[in-house]
C-alpha positions as CSV (number, residue, x, y, z in Angstrom):
1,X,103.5,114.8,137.0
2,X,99.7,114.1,136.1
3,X,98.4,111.0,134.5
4,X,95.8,110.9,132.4
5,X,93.3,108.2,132.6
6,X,90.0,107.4,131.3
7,X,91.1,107.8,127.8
8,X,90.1,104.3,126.1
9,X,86.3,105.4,125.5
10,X,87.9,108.7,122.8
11,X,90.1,106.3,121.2
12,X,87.2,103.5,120.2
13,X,84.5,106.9,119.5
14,X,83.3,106.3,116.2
15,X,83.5,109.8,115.1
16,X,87.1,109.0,116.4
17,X,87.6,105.8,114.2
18,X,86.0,107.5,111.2
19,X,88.3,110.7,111.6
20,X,91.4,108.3,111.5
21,X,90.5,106.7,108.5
22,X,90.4,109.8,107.0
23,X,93.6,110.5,108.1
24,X,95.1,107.4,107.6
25,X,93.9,107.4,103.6
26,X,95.3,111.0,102.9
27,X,97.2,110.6,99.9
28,X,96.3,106.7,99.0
29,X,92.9,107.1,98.1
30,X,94.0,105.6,94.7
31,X,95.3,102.1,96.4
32,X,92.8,99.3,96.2
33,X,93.2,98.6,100.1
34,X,91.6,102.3,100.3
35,X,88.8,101.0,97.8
36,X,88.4,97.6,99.7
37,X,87.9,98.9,103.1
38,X,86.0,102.5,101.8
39,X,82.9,99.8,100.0
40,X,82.0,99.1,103.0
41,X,83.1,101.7,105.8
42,X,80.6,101.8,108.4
43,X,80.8,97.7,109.3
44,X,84.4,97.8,108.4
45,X,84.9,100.5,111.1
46,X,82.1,98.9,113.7
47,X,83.9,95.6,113.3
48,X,87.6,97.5,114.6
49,X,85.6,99.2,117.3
50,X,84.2,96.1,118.3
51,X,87.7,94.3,118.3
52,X,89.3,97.1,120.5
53,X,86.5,97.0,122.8
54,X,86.5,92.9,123.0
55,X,90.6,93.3,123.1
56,X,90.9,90.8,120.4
57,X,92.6,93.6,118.2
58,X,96.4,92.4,117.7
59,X,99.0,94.2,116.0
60,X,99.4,92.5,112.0
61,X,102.7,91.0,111.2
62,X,104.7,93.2,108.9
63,X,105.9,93.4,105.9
64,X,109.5,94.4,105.5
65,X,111.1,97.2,102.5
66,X,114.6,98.1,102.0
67,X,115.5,101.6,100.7
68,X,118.4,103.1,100.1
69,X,117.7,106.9,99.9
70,X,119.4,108.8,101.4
71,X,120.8,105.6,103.5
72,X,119.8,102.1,103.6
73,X,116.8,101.4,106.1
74,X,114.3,99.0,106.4
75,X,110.5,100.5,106.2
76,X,108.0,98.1,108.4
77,X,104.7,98.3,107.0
78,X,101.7,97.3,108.3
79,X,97.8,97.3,106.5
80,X,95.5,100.0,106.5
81,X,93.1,98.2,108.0
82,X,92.8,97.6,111.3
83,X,96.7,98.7,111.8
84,X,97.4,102.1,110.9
85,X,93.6,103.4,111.3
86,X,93.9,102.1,114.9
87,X,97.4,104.0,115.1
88,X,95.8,107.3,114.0
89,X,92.6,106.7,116.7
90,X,95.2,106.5,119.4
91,X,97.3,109.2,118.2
92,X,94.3,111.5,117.7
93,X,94.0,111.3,121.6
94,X,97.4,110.7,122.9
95,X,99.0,113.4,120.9
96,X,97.8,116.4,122.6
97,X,98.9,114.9,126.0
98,X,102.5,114.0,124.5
99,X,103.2,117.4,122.8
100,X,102.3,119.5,126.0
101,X,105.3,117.8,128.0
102,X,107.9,118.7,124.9
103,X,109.8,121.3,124.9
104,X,109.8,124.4,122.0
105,X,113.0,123.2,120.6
106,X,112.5,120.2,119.5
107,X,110.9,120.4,115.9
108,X,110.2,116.5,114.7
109,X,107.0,115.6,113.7
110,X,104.9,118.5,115.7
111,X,102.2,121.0,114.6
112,X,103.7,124.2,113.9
113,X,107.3,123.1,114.0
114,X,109.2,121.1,111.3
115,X,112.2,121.4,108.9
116,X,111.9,125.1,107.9
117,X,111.3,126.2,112.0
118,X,113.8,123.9,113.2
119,X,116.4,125.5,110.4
120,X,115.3,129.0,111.0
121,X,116.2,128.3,114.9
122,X,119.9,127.2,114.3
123,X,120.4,130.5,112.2
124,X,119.2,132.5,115.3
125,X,121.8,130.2,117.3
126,X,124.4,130.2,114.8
127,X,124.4,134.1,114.9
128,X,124.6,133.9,118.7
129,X,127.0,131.6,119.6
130,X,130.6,131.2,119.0
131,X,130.6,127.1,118.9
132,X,128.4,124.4,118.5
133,X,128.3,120.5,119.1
134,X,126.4,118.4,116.9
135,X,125.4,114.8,118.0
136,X,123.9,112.2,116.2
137,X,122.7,108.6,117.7
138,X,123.6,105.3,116.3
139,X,120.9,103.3,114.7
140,X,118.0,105.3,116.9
141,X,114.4,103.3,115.9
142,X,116.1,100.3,115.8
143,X,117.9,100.9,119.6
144,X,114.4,102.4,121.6
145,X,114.3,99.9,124.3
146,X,110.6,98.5,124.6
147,X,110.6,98.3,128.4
148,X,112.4,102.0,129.2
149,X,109.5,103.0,126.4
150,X,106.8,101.8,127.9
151,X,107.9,102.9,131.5
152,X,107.8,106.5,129.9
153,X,104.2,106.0,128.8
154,X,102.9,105.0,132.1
155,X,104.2,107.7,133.5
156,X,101.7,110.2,131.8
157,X,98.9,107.5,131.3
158,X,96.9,105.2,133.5
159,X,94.1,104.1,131.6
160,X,94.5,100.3,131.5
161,X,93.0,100.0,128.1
162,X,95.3,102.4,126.7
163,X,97.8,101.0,128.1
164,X,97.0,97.5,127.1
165,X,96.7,99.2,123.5
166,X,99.9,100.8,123.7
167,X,101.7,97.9,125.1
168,X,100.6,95.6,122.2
169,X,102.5,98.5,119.5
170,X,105.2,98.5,121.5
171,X,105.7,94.9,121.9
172,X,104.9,93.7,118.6
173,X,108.8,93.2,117.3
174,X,110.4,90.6,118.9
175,X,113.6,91.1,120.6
176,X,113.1,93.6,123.0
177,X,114.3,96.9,121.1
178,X,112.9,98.8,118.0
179,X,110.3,101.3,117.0
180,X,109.6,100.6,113.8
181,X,110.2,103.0,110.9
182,X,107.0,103.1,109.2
183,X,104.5,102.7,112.2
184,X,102.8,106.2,112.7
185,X,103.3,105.5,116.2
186,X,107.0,105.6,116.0
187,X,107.6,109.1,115.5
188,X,106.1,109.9,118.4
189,X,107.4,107.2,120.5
190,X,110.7,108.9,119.3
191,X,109.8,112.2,120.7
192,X,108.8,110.6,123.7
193,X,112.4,108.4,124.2
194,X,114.2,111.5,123.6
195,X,112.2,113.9,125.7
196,X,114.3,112.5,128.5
197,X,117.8,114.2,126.5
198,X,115.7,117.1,125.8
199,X,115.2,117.9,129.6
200,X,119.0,116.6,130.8
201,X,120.1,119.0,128.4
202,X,117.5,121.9,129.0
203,X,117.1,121.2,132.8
204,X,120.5,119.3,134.3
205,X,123.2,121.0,131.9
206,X,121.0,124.3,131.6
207,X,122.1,124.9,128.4
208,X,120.3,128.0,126.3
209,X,121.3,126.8,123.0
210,X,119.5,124.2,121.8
211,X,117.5,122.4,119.1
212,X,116.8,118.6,118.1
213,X,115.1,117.2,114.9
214,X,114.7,113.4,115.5
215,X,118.2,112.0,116.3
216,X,119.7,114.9,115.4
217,X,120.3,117.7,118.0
218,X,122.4,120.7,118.6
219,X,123.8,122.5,121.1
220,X,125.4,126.1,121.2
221,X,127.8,127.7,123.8
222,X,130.7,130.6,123.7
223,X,132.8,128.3,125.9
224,X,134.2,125.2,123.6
225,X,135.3,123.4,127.3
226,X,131.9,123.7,128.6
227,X,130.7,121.8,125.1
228,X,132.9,119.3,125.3
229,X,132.3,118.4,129.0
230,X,128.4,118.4,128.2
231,X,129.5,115.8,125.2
232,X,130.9,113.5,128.1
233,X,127.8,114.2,130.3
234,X,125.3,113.5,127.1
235,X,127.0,110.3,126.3
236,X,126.9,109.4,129.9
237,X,123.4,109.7,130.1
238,X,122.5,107.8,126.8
239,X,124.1,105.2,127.4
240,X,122.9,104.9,131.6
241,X,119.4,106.2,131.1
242,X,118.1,105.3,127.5
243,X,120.5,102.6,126.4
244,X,121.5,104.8,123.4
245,X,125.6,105.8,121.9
246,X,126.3,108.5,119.7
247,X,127.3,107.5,116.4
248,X,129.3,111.2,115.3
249,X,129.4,114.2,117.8
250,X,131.7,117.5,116.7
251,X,132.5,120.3,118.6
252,X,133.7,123.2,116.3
253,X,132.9,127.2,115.7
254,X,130.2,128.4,114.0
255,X,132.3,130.0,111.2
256,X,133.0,126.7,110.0
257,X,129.3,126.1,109.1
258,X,126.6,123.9,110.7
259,X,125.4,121.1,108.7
260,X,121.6,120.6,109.7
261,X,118.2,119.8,108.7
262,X,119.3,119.6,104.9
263,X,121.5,123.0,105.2
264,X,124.6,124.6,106.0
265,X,123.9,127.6,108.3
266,X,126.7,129.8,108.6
267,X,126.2,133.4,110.9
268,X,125.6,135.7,107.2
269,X,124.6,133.1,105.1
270,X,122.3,129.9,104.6
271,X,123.6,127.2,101.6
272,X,122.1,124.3,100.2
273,X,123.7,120.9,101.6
274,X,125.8,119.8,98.7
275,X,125.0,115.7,98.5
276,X,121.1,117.3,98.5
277,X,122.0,119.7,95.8
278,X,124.4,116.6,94.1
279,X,121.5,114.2,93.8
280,X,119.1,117.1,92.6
281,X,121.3,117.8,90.3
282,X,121.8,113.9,89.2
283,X,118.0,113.9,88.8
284,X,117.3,116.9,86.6
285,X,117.4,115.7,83.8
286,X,114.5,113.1,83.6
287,X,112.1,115.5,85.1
288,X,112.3,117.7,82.1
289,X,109.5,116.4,80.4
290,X,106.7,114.5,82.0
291,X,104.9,117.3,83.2
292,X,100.7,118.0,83.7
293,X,99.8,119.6,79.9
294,X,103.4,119.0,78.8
295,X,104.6,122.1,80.3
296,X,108.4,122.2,81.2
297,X,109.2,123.6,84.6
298,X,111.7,124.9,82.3
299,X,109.9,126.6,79.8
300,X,109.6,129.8,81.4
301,X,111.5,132.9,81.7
302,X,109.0,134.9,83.8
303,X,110.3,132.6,86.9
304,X,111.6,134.1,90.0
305,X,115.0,134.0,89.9
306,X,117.2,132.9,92.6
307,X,114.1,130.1,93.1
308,X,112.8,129.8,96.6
309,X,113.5,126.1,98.1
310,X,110.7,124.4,99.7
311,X,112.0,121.1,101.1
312,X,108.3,120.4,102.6
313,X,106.0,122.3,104.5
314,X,106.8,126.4,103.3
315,X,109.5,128.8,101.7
316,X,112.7,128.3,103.5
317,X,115.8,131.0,102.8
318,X,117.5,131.4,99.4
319,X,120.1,129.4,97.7
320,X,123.1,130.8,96.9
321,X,122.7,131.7,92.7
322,X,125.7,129.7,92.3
323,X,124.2,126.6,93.7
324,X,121.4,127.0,91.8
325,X,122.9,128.3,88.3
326,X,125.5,124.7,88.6
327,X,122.2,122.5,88.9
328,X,120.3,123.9,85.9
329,X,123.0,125.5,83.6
330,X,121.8,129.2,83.6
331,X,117.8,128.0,83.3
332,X,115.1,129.6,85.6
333,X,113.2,126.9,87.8
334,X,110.2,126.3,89.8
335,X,109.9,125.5,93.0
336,X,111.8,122.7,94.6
337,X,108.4,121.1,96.3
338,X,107.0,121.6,92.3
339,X,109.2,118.7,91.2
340,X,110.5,116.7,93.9
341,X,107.6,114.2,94.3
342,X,107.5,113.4,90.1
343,X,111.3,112.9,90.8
344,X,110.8,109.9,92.9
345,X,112.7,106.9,91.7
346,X,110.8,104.7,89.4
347,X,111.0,100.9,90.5
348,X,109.1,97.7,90.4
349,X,108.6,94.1,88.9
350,X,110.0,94.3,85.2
351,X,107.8,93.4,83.0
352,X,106.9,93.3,79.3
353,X,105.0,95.6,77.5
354,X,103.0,93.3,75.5
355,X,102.2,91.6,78.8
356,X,99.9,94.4,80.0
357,X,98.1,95.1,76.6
358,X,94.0,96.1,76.6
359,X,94.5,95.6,80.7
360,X,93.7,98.8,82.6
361,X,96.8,99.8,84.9
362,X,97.1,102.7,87.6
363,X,100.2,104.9,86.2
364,X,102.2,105.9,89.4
365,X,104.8,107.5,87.4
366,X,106.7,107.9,84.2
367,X,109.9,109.4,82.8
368,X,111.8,110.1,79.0
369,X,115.3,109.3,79.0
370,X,118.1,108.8,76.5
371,X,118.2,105.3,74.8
372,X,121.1,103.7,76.1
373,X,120.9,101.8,72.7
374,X,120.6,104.3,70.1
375,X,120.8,101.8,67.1
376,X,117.1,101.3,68.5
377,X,115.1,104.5,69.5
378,X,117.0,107.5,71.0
379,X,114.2,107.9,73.7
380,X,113.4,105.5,76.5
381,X,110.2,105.7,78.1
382,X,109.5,104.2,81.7
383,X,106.5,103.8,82.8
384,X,105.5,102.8,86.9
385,X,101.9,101.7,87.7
386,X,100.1,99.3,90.1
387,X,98.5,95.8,88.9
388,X,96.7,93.1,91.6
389,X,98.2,95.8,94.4
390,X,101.9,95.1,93.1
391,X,104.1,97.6,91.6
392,X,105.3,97.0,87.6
393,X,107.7,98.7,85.5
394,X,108.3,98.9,82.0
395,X,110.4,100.3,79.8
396,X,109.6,101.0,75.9
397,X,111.3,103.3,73.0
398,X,107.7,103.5,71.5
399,X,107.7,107.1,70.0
400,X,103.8,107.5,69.9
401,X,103.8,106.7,73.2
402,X,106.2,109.2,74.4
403,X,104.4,111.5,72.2
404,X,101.6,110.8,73.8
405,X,102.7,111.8,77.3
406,X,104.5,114.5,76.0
407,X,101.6,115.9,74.7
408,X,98.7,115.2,76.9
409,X,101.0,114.4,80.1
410,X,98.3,114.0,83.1
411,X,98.4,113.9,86.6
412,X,100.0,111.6,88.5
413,X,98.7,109.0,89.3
414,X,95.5,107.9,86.4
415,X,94.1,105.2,84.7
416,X,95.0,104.4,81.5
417,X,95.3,101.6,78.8
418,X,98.1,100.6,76.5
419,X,97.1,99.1,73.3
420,X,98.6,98.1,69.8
421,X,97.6,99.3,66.7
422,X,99.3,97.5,64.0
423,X,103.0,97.9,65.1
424,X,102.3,100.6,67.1
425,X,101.5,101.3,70.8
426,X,99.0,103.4,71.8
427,X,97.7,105.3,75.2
428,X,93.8,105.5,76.1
């Protein structure tokens, strides 16, 4: 296998550092850390080349988040700057070396591939094959041994920088195991651990029918014995080789349906999973107002009809009608993509209204909902935005207010200012 060395000089390249920043502020060019370290770019970025050329550049300690959707997980996350701009300079280099030794069927976090590729492969499969086992490994980030990782990136790199570079990511949890959920790094670190299935699978088991998103992988046979003695070998293997157990493996026909990638692909039909389509459905209601010039999603009739479902990065296969028809009682829809980000989740600090009055706030989100107290106001307006780089919620029955962003509803996210007017709260 080659190794590639003399890598270290590409990663520090200013054009390099600059082209990561740019990557690295895609989609946060609102947050004040964007603002802070954008004032003054060029010695900002001369400073974090100067760092990883000195070596004085150490990973920052993180700061932890718990979510809970779909499961509960803890997000590490580290700053901007120097952190995830240094990530993005190594990635911008490492990448193309990494991606070359994967093979076609596995569809995580790669150029061309993704959800939408990944699903479109299991139909093919699903039409082929008469049975599939489906594997899925315990607890994967947290259980990516940091020594079998980093004996997997020296054996495609020797540059001693890079490796120094790559040794202080890897390292910089305590306790020997974890890629943490959050770091750019980590998804590819992932691909990298999991390469080594990837090829058992492909190369030792020589099995045709294949395909693996993250943790999540497939494979497809018309012999259900030969399935289950792979399952033994697979297991085998994680647990020797990559220090890894399955946490649910299934061998079963295809009739049955295979639950992947956010969908149930059966050989003459493709369905919605139904928790996805129970928590859209949960959710549809808020995001019927809310919307850029007050313009319902539901509105209008000239929608396609059965809508297209775009989970992330293009149009995947139809919905069954009936799905669909359950979810918005007999109304045409947009696009799922068109609503999915406003239907984030609205949390943060509580605070009081008349706490933020005359002060200029960044609006992350909003939503109308009914008044659980309808002696008060029948409406309920929350309202998400970013003071001193926290996040703030509050919640108001203030009808000139949700008039307001009824009305003129803007883009997410903007400045604005609340103010009151006698007794009477205002937007500007």
């Amino acid at each position: 296998m080659k190794r590639h060395g003399n890598l270290y000089d590409r990663i520090v390249n200013e054009d390099n550092l600059r082209l990561a920043f740019v990557k690295a502020r895609r989609g946060k060019s609102w947050q004040s850390a964007v603002k802070r370290v954008e004032r003054h770019l060029e010695k900002n970025l001369a400073d974090l080349r100067q760092s990883l050329v000195d070596k004085t550049f150490c990973t920052s300690a993180y700061r932890l988040k718990i979510i809970h959707e779909p499961k509960t997980r803890t997000i590490y996350r580290l700053p901007l700057y120097p952190d995830r701009i240094v990530q993005h300079a190594l990635m911008n280099v490492i990448e193309p070396i990494w991606d070359a030794m994967f093979i076609p069927n596995s569809y995580a976090c790669r150029q061309g591939k993704g959800l939408h590729a990944g699903s479109r492969r299991t139909m093919e499969l699903v039409r082929k094959y008469r049975y599939c086992l489906k594997g899925d490994i315990s607890k994967f980030y947290p259980s990516i041994d940091h020594d079998i990782l980093f004996d997997l990136v020296q054996r495609k790199i020797k540059c001693r920088d890079t490796l120094w570079l790559l040794n202080d990511i890897i390292y910089s949890l305590p306790g020997g195991k974890n890629a943490p959920i959050g770091n750019y790094t980590s998804q590819w670190f992932g691909n990298l651990y999991l390469n080594e299935l990837d090829r058992f699978v492909k190369h030792t088991l020589r099995v045709r029918g294949y395909v693996r998103y993250c943790d999540d992988f497939c494979l497809f046979h018309d012999d259900k014995k030969f399935l289950h003695a792979a399952l033994n070998h697979i297991r085998s293997f994680l647990a020797k080789q990559l220090r890894l157990r399955l946490s649910k493996e299934d061998v079963f026909p295809v009739s049955r349906g295979v639950d992947f990638l956010g969908y149930r692909h059966f050989p003459k039909y493709l369905l919605l999973r139904k928790s996805t389509a129970k928590r859209v459905k949960a959710r549809l209601p808020g995001c019927r107002i809310c919307w850029p010039g007050g313009n319902s999603p539901w509105s209008s009739s000239a929608l396609p009809w059965p809508p297209p479902w775009d989970g992330s990065s293009g149009p995947t296969p139809t919905t069954s009608r009936g799905a669909w028809g359950s979810m918005s009682s007999g109304t045409p829809a947009r696009r799922f993509s068109d609503f999915a980000e406003d239907d984030r989740p609205l949390a943060g600090e509580k605070v009081k209204i008349d706490s933020i009055l005359n002060q200029e706030i960044l609006v992350t989100g909003y939503r109308v909902n009914e008044s659980k107290f309808k002696n008060n106001s029948p409406r309920c307006l929350t309202v998400q935005f970013m003071k001193d780089e926290a996040q703030h919620v509050i919640f108001t029955g203030s009808a000139v207010l949700i008039n307001q962003l009824e009305k003129y509803g803007k883009e997410i996210p903007f400045l604005a200012t609340i103010r009151k007017i006698e007794r009477y709260y205002t937007l500007s």
